[in-house]
C-alpha positions as CSV (number, residue, x, y, z in Angstrom):
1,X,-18.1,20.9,16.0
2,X,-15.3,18.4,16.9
3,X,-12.4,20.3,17.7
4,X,-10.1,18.6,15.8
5,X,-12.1,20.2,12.6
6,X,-11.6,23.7,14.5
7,X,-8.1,23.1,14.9
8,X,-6.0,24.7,12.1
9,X,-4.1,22.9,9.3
10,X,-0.5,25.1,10.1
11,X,-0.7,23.8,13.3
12,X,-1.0,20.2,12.7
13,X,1.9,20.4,10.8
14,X,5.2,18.7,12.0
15,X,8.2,17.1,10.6
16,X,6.6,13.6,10.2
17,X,3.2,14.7,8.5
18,X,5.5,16.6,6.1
19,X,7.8,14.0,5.7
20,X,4.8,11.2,4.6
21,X,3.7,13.9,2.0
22,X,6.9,14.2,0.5
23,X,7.7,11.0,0.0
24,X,4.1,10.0,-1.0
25,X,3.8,12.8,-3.4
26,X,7.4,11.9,-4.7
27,X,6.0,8.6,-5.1
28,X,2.9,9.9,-7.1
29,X,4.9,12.3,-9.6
30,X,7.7,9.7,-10.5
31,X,5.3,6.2,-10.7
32,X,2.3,6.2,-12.4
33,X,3.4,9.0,-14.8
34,X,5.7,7.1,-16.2
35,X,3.3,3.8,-17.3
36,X,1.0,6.5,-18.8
37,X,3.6,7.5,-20.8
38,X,4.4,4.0,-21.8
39,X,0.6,3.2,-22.6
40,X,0.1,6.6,-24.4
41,X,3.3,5.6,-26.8
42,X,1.5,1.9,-27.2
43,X,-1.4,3.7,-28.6
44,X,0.2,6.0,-30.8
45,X,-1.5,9.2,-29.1
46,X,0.0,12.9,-29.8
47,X,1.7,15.2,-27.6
48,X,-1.4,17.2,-26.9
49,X,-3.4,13.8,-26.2
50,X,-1.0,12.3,-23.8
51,X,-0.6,16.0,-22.0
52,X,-4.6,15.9,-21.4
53,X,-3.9,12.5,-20.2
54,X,-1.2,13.4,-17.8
55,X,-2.9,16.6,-16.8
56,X,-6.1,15.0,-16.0
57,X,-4.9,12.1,-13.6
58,X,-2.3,14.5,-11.7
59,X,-4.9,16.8,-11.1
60,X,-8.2,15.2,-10.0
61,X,-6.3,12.3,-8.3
62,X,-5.0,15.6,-6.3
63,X,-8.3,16.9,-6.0
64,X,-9.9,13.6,-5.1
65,X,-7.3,14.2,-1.9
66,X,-7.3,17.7,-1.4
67,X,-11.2,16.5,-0.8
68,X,-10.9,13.6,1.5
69,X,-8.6,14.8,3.9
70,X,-10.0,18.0,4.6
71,X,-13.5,16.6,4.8
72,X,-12.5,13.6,6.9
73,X,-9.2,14.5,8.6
74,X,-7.8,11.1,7.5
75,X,-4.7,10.3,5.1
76,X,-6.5,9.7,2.5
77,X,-4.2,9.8,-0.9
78,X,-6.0,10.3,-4.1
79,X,-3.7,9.2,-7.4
80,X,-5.0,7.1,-10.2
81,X,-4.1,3.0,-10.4
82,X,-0.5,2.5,-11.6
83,X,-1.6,-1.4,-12.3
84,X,-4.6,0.3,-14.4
85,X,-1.9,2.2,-16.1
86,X,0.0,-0.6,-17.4
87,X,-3.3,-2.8,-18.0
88,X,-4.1,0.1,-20.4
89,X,-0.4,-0.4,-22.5
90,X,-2.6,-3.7,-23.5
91,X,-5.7,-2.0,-24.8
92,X,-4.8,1.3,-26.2
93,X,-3.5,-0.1,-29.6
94,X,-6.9,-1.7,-30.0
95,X,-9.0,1.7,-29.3
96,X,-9.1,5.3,-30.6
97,X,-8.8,7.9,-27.9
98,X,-12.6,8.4,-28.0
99,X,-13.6,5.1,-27.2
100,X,-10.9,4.9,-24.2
101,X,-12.3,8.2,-23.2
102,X,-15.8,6.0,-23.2
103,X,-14.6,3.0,-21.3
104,X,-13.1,5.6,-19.0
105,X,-16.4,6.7,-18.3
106,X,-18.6,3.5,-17.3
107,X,-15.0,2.7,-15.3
108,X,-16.2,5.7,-13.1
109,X,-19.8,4.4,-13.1
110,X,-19.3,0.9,-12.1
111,X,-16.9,2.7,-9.4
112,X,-19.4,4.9,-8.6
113,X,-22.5,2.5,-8.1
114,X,-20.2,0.4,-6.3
115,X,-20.4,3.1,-3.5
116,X,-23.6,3.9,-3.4
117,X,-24.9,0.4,-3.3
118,X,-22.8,-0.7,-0.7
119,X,-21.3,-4.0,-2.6
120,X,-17.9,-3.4,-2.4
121,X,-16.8,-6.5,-0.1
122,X,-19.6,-8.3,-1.7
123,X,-18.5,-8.5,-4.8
124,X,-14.5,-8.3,-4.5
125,X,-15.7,-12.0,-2.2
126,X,-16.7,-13.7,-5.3
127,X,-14.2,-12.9,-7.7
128,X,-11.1,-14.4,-5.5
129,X,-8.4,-11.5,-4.9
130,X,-5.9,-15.0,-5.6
131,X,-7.4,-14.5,-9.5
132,X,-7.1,-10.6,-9.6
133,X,-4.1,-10.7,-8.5
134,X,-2.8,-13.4,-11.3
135,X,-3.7,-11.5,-14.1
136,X,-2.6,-8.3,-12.5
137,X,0.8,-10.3,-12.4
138,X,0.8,-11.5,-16.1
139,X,0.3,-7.9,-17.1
140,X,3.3,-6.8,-15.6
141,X,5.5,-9.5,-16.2
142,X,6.8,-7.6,-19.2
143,X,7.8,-4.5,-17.9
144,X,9.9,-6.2,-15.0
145,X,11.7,-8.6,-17.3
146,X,12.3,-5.7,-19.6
147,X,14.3,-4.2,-16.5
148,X,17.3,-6.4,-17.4
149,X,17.8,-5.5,-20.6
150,X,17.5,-1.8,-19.9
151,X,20.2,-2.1,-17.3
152,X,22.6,-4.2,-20.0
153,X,21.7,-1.5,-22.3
154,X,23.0,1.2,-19.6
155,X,25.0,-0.7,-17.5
156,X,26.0,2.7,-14.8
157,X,22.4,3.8,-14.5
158,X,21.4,-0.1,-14.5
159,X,24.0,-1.3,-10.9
160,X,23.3,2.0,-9.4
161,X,19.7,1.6,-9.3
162,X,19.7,-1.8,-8.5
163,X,22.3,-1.2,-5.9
164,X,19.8,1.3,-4.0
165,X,17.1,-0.6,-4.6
166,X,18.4,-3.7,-2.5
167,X,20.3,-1.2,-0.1
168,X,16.9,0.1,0.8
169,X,15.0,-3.2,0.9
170,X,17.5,-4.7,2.9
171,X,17.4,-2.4,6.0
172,X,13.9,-1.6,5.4
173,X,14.4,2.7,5.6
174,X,11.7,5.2,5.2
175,X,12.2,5.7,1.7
176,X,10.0,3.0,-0.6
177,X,12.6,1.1,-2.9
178,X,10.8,1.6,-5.7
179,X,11.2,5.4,-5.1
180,X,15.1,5.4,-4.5
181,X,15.6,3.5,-7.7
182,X,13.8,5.4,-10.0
183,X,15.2,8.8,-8.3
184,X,18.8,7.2,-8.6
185,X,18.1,5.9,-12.1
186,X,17.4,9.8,-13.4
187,X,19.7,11.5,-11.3
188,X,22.5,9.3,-12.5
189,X,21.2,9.5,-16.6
190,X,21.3,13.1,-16.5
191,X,25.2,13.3,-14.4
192,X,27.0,10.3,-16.9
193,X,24.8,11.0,-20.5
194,X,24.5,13.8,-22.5
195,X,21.2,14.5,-23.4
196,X,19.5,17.1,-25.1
197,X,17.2,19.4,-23.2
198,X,15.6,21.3,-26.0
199,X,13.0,18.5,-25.9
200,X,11.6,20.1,-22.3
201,X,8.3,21.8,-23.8
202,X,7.8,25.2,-24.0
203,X,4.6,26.3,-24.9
204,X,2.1,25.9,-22.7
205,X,-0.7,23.3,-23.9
206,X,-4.3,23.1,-21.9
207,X,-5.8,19.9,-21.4
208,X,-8.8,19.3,-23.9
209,X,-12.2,18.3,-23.6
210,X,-13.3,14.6,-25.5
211,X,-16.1,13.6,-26.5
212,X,-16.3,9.5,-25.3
213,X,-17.5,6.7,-27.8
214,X,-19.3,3.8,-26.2
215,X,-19.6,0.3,-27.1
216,X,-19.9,-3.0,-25.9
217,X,-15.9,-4.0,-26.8
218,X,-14.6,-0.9,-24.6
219,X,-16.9,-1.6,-21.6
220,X,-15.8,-5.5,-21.6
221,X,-12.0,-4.7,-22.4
222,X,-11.4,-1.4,-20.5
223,X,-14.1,-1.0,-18.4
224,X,-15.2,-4.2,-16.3
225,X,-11.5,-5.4,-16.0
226,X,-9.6,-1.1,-14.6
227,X,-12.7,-0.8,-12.5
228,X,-11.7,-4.8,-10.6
229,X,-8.3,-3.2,-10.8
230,X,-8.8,-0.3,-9.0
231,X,-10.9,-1.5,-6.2
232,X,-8.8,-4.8,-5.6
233,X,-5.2,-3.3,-6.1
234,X,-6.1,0.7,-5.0
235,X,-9.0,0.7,-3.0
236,X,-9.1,-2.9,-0.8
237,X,-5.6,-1.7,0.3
238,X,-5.7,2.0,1.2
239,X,-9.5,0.6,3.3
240,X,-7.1,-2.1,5.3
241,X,-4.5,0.1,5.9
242,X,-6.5,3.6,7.3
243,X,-8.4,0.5,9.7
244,X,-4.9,-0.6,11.0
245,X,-4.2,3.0,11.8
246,X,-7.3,3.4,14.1
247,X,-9.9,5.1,11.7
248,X,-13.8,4.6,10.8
249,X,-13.5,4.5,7.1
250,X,-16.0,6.1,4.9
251,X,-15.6,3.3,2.4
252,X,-18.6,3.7,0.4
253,X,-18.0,7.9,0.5
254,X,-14.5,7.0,-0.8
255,X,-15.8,5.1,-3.6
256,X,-18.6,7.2,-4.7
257,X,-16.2,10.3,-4.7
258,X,-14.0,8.6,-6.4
259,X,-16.7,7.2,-9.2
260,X,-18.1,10.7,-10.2
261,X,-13.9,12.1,-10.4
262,X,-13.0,9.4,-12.0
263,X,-16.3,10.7,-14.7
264,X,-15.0,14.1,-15.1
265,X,-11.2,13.2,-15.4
266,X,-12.4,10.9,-18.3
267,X,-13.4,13.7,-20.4
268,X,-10.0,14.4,-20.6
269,X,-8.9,11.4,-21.5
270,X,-7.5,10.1,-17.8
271,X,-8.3,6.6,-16.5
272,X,-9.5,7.4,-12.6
273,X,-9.3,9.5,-9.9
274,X,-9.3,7.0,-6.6
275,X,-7.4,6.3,-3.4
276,X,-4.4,5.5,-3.7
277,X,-3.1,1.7,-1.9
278,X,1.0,2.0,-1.5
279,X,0.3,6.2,-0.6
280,X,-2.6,5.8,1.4
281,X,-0.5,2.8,3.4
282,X,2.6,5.2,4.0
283,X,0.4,8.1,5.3
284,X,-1.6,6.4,7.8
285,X,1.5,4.8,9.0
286,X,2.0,5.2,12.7
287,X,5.9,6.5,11.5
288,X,3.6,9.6,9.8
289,X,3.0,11.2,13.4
290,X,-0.1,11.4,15.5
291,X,-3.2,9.9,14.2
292,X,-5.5,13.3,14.1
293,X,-2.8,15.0,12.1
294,X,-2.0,12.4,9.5
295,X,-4.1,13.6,7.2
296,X,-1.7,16.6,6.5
297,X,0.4,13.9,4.9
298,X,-2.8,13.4,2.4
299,X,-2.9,17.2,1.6
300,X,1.0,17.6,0.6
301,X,1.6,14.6,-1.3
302,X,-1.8,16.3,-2.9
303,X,-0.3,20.0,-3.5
304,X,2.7,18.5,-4.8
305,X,1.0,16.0,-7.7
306,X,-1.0,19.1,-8.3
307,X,1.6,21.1,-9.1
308,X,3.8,18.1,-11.2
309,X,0.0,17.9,-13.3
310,X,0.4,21.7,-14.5
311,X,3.7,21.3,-15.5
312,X,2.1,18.3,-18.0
313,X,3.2,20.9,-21.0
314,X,6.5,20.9,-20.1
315,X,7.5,17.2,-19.2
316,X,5.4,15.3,-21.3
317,X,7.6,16.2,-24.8
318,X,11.0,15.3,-22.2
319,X,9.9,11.9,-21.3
320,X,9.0,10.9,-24.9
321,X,12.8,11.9,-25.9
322,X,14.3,10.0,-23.2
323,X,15.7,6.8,-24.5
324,X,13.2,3.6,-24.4
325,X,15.9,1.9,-21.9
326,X,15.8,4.0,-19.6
327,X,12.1,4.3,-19.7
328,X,11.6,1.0,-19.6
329,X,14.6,0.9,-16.8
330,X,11.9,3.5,-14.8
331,X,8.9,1.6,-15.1
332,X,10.6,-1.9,-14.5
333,X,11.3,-0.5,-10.8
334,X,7.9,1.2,-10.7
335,X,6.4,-1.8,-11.1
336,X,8.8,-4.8,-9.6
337,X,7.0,-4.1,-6.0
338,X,3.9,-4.7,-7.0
339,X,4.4,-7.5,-9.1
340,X,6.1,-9.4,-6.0
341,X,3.1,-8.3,-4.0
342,X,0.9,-9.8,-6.7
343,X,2.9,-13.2,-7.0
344,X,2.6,-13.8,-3.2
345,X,-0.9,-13.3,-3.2
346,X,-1.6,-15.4,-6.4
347,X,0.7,-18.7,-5.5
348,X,0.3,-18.6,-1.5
349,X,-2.7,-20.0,-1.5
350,X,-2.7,-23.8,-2.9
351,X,-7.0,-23.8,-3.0
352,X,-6.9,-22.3,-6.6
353,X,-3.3,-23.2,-7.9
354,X,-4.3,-24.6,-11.2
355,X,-6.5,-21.5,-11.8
356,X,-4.0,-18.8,-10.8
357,X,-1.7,-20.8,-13.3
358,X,-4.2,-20.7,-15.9
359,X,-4.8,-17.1,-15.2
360,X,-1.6,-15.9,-15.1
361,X,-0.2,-17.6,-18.1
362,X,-3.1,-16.6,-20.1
363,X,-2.6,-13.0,-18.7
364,X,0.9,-12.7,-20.1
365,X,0.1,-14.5,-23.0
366,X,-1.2,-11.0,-24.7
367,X,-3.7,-12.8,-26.9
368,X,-6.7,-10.6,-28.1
369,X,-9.8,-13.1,-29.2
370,X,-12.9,-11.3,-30.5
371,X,-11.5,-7.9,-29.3
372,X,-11.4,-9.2,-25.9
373,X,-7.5,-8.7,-24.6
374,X,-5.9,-11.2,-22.5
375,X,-6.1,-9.8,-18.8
376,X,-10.4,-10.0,-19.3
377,X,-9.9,-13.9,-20.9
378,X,-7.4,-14.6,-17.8
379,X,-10.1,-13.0,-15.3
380,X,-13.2,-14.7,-16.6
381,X,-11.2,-18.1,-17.2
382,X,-9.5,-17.6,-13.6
383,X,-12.8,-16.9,-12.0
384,X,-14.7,-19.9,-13.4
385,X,-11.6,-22.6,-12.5
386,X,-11.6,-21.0,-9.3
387,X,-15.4,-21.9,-8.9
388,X,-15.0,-25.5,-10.3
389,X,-11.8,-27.0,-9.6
390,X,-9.8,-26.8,-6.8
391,X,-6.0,-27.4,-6.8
């Protein structure tokens, strides 16, 4: 056996491994927690529904870590898909929790298959990223727009936030912006307002068990469209970046892993289990330490999100009292770097302008036309202008 696989993990630990995991786990508690939140409120779900919710995707995206990088020794991050997160605030009013639960299901499939087959780049080839990336854009147009009102509506939270957020895009520090302004944006709510912490939960509710209804709406509004999103925006990503740091990536394992998680964390009532891009990109950073101990990174940010996800109880009733302008504050910041990622990939490229326009404006649109919501119109009308007209 190799001996970096005899090799303990208490010994590959140092102070920039550690340091990776923190932050990335940071990054995984106070991100995507707060769009499920968002999408759990848009569908009218109960307290003990969202907890599932929260439970599930804190604790098998852990898992789906916890497994990588002890198998592989690589920084692998396992999460679920913020961008799927707020793709979902689209759909949920349109679907019980049952038939989410189902289009949560064939998600993991089509994820799944995608591994075993070995089509990944195949496929994400012929549906041009320039496309995925539009619609991804149109979808969360809202939520950064809504950032300015939120900050009018509290101003103090509002300029600090913002201030740390250019302050640490500016001299480009360790700390991801989007992670200094959501930290700043809580830890200055909680010093200037008074609010009421009675709402923190305190009896202890256990994730539940649903039973999934399929049809043909939830798999063309749910599942085709989260599964693109997930390999284009999560997986194509975290791939690139563990190849710039020097590793052989398993990318079909990943996948496949990821698929049959992603099937058990539906049943209750979670969207996916997969790598994670932005967290997968900071741990296999060079900054993270030596290469054959990076993967420590992987297993901390995993312990912590693990931890965050049992706490679901607790939290879940305290961010549904928290006031909708500071919520919409958080997930304006959570999502601003990815929607200037996903503008930069749409318009840079001039071959399908006319299409990513198309796609983007029908994306942010919101229309729904035969149950079919807006992103799916935007990626099927996206893909075909980007196959017949050019410019």
């Amino acid at each position: 056996m190799n001996k970096v696989y005899n090799r303990g993990f208490i010994n590959d630990l140092n102070t920039q491994n550690i340091s990776a995991g923190i932050i990335t786990g940071t990054l995984g508690i106070v991100g995507a927690p707060i769009i499920v939140i968002e999408a759990a409120a848009a569908g009218g779900f109960t307290h003990i529904e969202t907890i599932s919710w929260f439970y599930a995707v804190q604790f098998f995206g852990a898992l789906f870590g916890l497994i990588m990088a002890f198998y592989y020794r690589m920084p692998i991050v396992g999460a679920h898909s913020i961008t799927g997160a707020a793709f979902l605030v689209t759909v949920t009013p349109h679907f019980t929790y049952s038939e989410l639960v189902g289009g949560f299901i064939i998600t993991g499939i089509i994820i799944m298959l995608f591994g075993i087959s070995g089509i990944f780049k195949k496929v994400m080839s012929w549906i041009p990223r320039e496309i995925i990336s539009a619609m991804l854009a149109g979808i969360i147009t809202s939520y950064v727009v809504g950032l300015i009102p939120a900050a009018e509506e509290l101003p103090i939270v509002g300029i600090s936030a913002i201030t740390v957020f250019f302050i640490l895009t500016k001299w480009n520090l360790r700390i991801p912006p989007m992670l200094g302004s959501v930290l700043t944006s809580v830890i200055v709510f909680f010093l200037v307002y008074d609010f009421d912490m009675s709402a923190l939960g305190t009896e202890i509710v256990l994730p539940i068990v649903h039973a999934p209804d399929f049809s043909l709406a939830g798999a063309i509004s749910i599942s085709i469209p989260l599964a693109l999103m997930i390999l284009s925006n999560d997986a194509t990503p975290a791939v690139g970046a563990l190849e710039r740091g020097g590793y052989k990536v398993p990318t079909n394992n990943i996948l496949t892993v990821s698929g049959i998680l992603s099937i058990f964390t539906s049943f209750f009532g979670g969207q996916s289990a997969n790598v994670a891009g932005m967290m997968t990109t900071i741990a296999s950073d060079e900054e993270s330490g030596d290469t054959d101990k990076r993967y420590v990174a992987s297993v901390i940010s995993s312990i912590i999100m693990l931890i965050f996800g049992l706490f679901a109880w607790a939290l879940v009733p305290l961010m549904f009292e928290l006031p909708e302008a500071l919520m919409a504050m958080l997930a304006g910041f959570v999502l601003i770097g990815v929607f200037a990622s996903t503008m930069r990939t749409s318009f840079g490229n001039s071959k399908y302008q006319m299409a990513v326009i198309f796609t983007y404006i029908i994306s942010v649109s919101g229309i729904s036309i035969f149950y079919v919501s807006a992103p799916v119109w935007a990626l099927l009308i996206g893909t075909i202008l980007a196959k017949v007209v050019r410019k």
